[in-house]
N, C-alpha and C positions, 0 to 999 in steps of 0.2 A: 422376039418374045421367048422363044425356045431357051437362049443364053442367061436372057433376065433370068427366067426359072430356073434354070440349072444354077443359075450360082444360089439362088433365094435357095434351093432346097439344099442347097452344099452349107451354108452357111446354118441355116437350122439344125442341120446335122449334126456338126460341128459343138454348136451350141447348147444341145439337149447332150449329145454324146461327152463331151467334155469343156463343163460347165465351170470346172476349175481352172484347167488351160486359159482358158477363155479370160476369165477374167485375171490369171497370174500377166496374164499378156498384155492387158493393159494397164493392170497396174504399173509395168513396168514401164509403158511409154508413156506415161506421164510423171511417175517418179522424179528424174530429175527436175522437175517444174518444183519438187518442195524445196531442193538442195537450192537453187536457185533463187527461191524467195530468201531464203534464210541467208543466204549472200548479199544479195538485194539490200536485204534489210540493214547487212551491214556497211555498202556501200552509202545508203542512206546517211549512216551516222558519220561516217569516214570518206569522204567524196575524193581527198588524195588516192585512195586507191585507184581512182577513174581517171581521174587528172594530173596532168605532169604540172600544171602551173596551176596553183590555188586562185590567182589574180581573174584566170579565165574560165573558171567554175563561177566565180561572180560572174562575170559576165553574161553566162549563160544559160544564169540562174530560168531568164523569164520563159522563154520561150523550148528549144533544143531539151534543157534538162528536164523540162516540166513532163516534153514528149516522151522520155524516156521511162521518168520514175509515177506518170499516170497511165501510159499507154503498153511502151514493151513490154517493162519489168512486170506488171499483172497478167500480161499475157504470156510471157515465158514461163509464168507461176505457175496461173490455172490450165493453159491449155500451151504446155511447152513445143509438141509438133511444130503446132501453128507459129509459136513464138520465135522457133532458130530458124524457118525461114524467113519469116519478117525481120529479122536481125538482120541476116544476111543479104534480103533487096534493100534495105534502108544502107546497109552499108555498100552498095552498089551506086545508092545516089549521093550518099557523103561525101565519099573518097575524093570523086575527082571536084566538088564544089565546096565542101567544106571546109572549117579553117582545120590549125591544128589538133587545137584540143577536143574539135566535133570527130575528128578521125580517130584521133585517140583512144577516144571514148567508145565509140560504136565497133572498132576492132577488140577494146578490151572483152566488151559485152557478146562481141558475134564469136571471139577466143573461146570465151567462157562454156559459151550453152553448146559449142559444138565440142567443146572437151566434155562435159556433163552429158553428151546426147553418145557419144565413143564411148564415155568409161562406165557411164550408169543406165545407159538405155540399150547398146547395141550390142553390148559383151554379153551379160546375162539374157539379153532376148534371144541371141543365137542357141545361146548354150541349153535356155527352155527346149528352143525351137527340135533341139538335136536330141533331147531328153526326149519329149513327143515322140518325134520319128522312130526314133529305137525301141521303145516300148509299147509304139500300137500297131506301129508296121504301115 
C-alpha cells in the first residue's frame, strides 16, 4: 500500500508540477501513430509496396490482409505503443508458418513502426527527457 501511494503521489506531483512535460511526453509517444496512418493510407492505394508479387496480394486479399488493414494498421495509428508490439508477436507467429508474401509483409510493417518508434518516438523523447533533468534538477 505504502509503494501504491508513493508512486500515486509522485505521479500527481509530476502532473500538477509540470503539466506541459507531461503532456509534450505523450504526445510524442504516440506521434508516430499519425506518420504511420498516412503511410498506411498509402499502402492502401499501392499494395506493391507490401508485396513482392501482386498475384499473391490477390490471394490474400480475404482473410491475412483484411487482418492487417482492419486490425494492425488502426492500431499502430491510434494507439502506436500497443501497435509495434503487436506487429512484432504477429511477426513472431508468421515467420516460421507463413508463406512468403505473409513474411513479407509483416517484416515490412514490423520495419516500419520500429523505424518510426527510433526516429519519431525515442530520439526527441530522450532529448525532452534530458531537457527536463537539466532544468529542474
Amino acid at each position: 500500500d505504502s509503494v501504491l501511494s508513493f508512486v500515486y503521489g509522485t505521479v500527481d506531483h509530476i502532473v500538477k508540477v509540470h503539466p506541459i512535460w507531461s503532456m509534450m511526453t505523450f504526445i510524442l509517444i504516440f506521434s508516430p501513430g499519425l506518420v504511420f496512418g498516412i503511410n498506411a493510407l498509402a499502402i492502401c492505394k499501392d499494395r506493391s509496396r507490401m508485396f513482392e508479387d501482386q498475384k499473391e496480394s490477390k490471394d490474400l486479399r480475404s482473410s491475412y490482409v483484411g487482418f492487417l488493414f482492419l486490425i494492425l494498421f488502426p492500431l499502430l495509428t491510434f494507439c502506436f505503443p500497443i501497435g509495434v508490439l503487436t506487429s512484432q508477436i504477429c511477426e513472431i507467429f508468421i515467420v516460421p508458418f507463413g508463406s512468403k508474401g505473409m513474411v513479407t509483409s509483416i517484416q515490412y510493417i514490423t520495419d516500419m513502426s520500429t523505424g518510426f518508434e527510433a526516429f519519431l518516438e525515442s530520439s526527441p523523447q530522450i532529448i525532452l527527457q534530458l531537457y527536463i533533468i537539466f532544468n529542474t534538477g
